[in-house]
N, C-alpha and C positions, 0 to 999 in steps of 0.2 A: 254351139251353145247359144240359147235365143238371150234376151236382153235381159229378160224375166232371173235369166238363168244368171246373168252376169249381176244382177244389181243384187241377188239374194247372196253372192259367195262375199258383193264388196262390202255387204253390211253385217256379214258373218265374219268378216275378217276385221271391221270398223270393231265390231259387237267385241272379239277377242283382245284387241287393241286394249278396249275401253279397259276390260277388265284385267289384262297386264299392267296398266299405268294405274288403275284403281289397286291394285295390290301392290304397285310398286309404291306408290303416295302413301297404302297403309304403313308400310313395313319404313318408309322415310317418316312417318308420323310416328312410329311407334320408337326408331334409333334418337327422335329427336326429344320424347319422351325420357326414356331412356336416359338419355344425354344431361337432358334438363336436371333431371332426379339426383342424380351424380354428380351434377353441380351442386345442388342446394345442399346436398349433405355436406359435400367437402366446403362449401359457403360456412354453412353451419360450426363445422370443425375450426376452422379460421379466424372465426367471431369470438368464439368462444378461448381460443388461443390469443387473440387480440386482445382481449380482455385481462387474461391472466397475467398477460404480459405486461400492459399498463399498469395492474398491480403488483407486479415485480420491479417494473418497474419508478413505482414511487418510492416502496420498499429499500429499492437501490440508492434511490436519490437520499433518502431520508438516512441511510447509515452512509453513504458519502457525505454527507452535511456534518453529520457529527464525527466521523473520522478526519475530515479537513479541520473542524473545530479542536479535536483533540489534538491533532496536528500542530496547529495555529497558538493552541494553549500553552502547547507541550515545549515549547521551541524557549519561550522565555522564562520557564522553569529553572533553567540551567542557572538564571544570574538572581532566584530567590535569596540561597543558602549569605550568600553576601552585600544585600540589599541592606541600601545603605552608605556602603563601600563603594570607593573606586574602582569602575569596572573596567576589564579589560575592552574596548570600546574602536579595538584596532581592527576585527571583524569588519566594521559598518563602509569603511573605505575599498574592502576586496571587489576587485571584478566582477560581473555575474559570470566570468568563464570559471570563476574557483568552483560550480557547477561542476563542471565536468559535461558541460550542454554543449550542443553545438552552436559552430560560429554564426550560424542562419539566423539559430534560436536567442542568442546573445542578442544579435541585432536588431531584430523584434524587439527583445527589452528596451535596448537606447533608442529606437525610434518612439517607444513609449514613454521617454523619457525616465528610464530606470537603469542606471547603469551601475550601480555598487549593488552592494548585500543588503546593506543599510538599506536602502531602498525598496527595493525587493521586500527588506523586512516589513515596513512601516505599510507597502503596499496590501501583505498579507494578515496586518493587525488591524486593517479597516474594509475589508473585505469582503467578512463574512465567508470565506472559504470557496468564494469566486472569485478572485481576483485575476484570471484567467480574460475576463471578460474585458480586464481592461486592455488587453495586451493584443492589440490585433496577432491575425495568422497561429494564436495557442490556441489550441481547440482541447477538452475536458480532459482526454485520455493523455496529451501531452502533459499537460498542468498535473495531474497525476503523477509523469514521471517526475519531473520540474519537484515538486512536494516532496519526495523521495530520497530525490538527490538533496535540497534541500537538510532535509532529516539527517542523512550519513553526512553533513558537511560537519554538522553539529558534531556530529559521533564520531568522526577522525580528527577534529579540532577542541576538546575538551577546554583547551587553554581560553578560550574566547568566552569560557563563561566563568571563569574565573575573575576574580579580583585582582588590578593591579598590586603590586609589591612595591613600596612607597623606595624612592630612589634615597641614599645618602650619600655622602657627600665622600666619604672615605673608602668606599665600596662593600663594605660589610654592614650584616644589619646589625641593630642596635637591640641589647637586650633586655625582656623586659624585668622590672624590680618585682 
């Protein structure tokens, strides 16, 4: 094979080269094409779900706000009917373990300086229905339950919103004219 003959096969083989790596480079430009496209859509889908969801959840926040409100309202309802009255007022001294919370969650309170019901109460009657906030380590979903329990303390304890029964002296009441 003269030299003539050698340099024509290496630039026929350079020549094939060229053009396997040029159609391999397409078929990489085209997967990255491809690739790109399938991004932007699902991008797309994402944003659009981002969004919906921002206004779900304000939606959320905004009937949270006014169920903690109703919550918050609802709670000293119980001592209208006898406003006025001496109220039973022995509530305000309970533990926050009368919760039924954990002792973690307790502790959190008293470090927040909240250690009765009483407290707890007056902290959720200036609050505005965050008062989670002030409580270090409660984060919203707990203050949730917290609210809840809360609510059935009320609901297994009816006596607490009732009016004291005036003490006599001979142990019976006195009746009226």
């Amino acid at each position: 094979m003269s030299t003539a003959d050698t340099t024509e096969a290496t630039e026929a083989t350079e020549t094939t080269e060229d053009q396997q790596r040029t159609e391999a480079e397409q078929r990489h430009y085209e997967a990255i094409c491809a690739a790109e496209k399938g991004v932007y859509d699902l991008e797309m889908v994402y944003m659009r779900a981002k969004s919906e969801a921002a206004d779900a959840k304000k939606e959320f926040e905004a009937a949270n706000a006014s169920l903690r409100s109703l919550i918050r309202n609802g709670v000293g309802q119980l001592t209208l009917p006898g406003m006025g009255d001496e109220l039973n007022e022995e509530w305000r001294e309970l533990p926050m373990s009368e919760l039924g919370i954990s002792d973690a969650q307790v502790e959190k309170f008293i470090e927040a300086g909240i250690k009765t019901m009483g407290d707890f109460s007056t902290l959720t009657a200036r609050s505005s229905g965050r008062w989670h906030t002030s409580v270090a380590g409660i984060g919203e979903a707990t203050a949730d339950k917290i609210d809840l329990a809360y609510i059935e303390f009320w609901g297994d304890h009816p006596e607490y919103g009732e009016k004291e029964e005036p003490e006599h002296g001979d142990g019976e009441a006195e009746e009226e004219e």
